[in-house]
N, C-alpha and C positions, 0 to 999 in steps of 0.2 A: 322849608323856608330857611335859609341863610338869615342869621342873626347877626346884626349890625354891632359893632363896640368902638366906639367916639367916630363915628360917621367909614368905619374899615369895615369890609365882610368878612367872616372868618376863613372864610376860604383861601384872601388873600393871605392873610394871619398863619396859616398852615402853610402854604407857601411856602412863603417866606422864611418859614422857622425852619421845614425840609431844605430847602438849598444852600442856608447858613449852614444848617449842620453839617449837609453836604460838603461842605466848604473846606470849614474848621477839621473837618477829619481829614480831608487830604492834606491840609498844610499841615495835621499834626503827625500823618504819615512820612509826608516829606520831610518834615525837622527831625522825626527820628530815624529814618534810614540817612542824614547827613550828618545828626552827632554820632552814629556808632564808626560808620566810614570815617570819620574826623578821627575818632580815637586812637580807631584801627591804626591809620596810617602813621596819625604822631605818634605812638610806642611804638611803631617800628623805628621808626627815623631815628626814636631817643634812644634806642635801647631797650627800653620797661619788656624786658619778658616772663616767663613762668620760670625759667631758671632765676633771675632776682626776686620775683614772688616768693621762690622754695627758701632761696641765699638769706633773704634779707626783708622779710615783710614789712616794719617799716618804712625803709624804703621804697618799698613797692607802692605802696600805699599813700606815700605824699606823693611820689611824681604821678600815679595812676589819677590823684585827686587835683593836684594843678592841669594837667593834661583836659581831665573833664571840666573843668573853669573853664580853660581856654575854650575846648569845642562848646560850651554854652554861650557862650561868648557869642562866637562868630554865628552859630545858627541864629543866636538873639537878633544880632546886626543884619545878618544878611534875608531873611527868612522871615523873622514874628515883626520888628518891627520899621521894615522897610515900607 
């Protein structure tokens, strides 16, 4: 017998909870194969390589850190909450 909770069957309830989840994992798959591609691409464009990593760490390190701003950014906008 299927147990009822505020007039829902749990069945429903399970449901529902599998295909959210379902959900939520592909869209947190998809937001992280678009910020590492985001990064990828803006350190190429800027420059930030492992040669300035080796040169010059902090400055590796602030632009590697505004760089992941940005890509948060846009996966934010375009991705979690569109």
């Amino acid at each position: 017998m299927i147990k009822m909770v505020c007039g829902i069957n749990c069945r429903e309830i399970i449901i529902s909870f599998v295909l959210l989840n379902s959900y939520l994992a592909a869209v947190d798959k998809q937001a992280k194969d678009m910020f590492l591609r985001l990064v990828k691409q803006m350190a190429k464009r800027e420059g930030v390589t492992e040669w300035l990593k080796a040169d010059n760490q902090m400055e590796w390190v602030k632009k590697m850190g505004n760089i992941h701003a940005r890509a948060r950014e846009i996966v934010n906008a375009e991705l979690i909450f569109s």
